[in-house]
C-alpha positions, 0 to 999 in steps of 0.5 A: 917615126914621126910624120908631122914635124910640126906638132913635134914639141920640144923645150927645156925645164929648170927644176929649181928648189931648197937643197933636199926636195927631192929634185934629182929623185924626180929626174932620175924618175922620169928619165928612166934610170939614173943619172943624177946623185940622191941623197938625203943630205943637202946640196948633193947636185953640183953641176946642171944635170940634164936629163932627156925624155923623148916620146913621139909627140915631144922631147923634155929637156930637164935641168936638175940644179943645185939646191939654193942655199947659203953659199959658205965657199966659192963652190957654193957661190958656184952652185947657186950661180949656176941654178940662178942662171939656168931660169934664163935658159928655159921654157917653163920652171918647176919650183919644187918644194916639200910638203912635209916642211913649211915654207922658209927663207929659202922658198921666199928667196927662190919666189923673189928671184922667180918675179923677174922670170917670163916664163911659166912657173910650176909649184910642185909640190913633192912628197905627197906620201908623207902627208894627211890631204888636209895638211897639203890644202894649207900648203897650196894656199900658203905657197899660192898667196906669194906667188902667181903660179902657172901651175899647181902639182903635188907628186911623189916623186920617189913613188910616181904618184901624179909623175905622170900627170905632170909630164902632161901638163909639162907638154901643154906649155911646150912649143914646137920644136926640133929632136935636140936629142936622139931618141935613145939618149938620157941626158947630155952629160958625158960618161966620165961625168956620170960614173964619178957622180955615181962614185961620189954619191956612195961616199956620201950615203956611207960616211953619213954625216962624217964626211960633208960635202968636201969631196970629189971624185976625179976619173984619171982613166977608163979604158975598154978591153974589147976581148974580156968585155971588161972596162977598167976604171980608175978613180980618186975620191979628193977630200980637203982634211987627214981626218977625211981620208982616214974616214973614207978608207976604213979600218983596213980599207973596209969602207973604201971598199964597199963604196967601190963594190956598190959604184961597180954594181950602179956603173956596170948598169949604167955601161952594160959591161963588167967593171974593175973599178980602182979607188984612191984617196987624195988630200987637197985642203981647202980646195972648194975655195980654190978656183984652179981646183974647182976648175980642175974637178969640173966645176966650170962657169964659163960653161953656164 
């Protein structure tokens, strides 16, 4: 229990980056399981994730946002509006980065938006494992000559090197402040949001580069039967092309159910019960340049 709520620190970190650096890997880390989607294709995150990590002395609030790209739709133009806005919302910024890549337009685009930010900006830089010591010194020295850095921390985020040094350090800059957040409580997205996160991550890993990132996943239903300890779920996996659907379903429906069996498995981990989980598939075209459908499958700016 806390005694002294005066030294209780809390604040909120943005974890800002190029697509595929390793954001939500490192999220899903700290937090303890899974709540953001990974996958080894860009721009998987759409939306502000925020994951929750609370101890005695301190409670993090992490902002996992889309990658910075590009946009080539309006979705696109959502995703980078949405990182953009989350540096006015913080009390430090972790600019994560690879180490394995050298720096690029991206990196110097994400360091131009970070000159007008006041508050400390962390390099991290993520995938240690993949490099010779030697080669992470060139790193530094080339990220650290554009930008004055509060903090430097490499890590490896998918194997925990230096994670937990990070987090130290993190806690160092935050101030005091309230629990926003019950102790056992990971993140602030609500559970429909998670399971079609969960749902739509297993599209992307099993259709590989067949299907980009034209789809959605929108839950129609979830409802909990008390006497089997059972919840039933129904989906749609929205895809923008005929092609797509038939991708998605399989020969003889073959894909579409292995990405059912594999989200049953991560949901019922997630809820702690059974699952029956029902799948369809949905043509909507073009619907990433469509306001109404982006609104429609969650994507909101008047939330940000």
């Amino acid at each position: 229990m806390q005694q002294n709520n005066q030294s209780f620190k809390s604040g909120f970190i943005s974890i800002i980056g190029r697509p595929n650096v390793g954001k939500s890997t490192f999220l899903n880390r700290v937090v303890g399981q899974k709540i953001a989607i990974m996958s080894d294709k860009p721009q998987t995150t759409r939306n502000k994730v925020q994951g929750v990590v609370t101890s005695d002395e301190s409670q993090l609030i992490f902002i996992d946002t889309p990658g910075i790209h590009k946009p080539k739709h309006k979705l696109g133009d959502f995703m980078v509006k949405t990182a953009r806005n989350t540096l006015k919302e913080v009390d430090a910024v972790m600019f994560m980065v690879n180490a394995d890549e050298p720096i690029g337009r991206g990196d110097r685009f994400i360091i131009e938006l970070l000159e007008n930010t006041k508050t400390p900006v962390f390099l991290i830089i993520n995938k240690i494992d993949l490099v010779h010591p030697d080669d992470l010194l060139k790193v530094i020295t080339t990220y650290t000559s554009e930008y004055d850095f509060a903090e430097i921390v490499p890590i490896s985020a998918i194997n925990g090197n230096n994670v937990e040094r990070l987090m130290e350090t993190l806690n160092t800059y935050m101030p005091e402040g309230p629990k926003y957040y019950p102790d056992d409580q990971v993140t602030d997205h609500p559970e429909r949001f998670i399971i079609s996160e969960l749902i739509r991550e297993k599209v992307l890993h099993l259709t590989r580069e067949e299907v980009p990132h034209s789809v959605a996943v929108v839950i129609e239903k979830i409802e909990r039967e008390e006497k089997r300890e059972m919840v039933n779920i129904m989906a749609t996996i929205v895809v923008d092309r005929d092609s797509q659907k038939g991708i998605v379903i399989g020969k003889r429906g073959a894909l579409l159910k292995e990405i059912g069996t594999k989200a049953r498995h991560d949901i019922e981990m997630l809820l702690g019960s059974k699952v029956f989980l029902e799948l369809w598939v949905k043509v909507q075209k073009d619907w990433r340049n469509k306001p109404g459908q982006l609104k429609e499958f969650g994507f909101r700016e008047d939330e940000y």
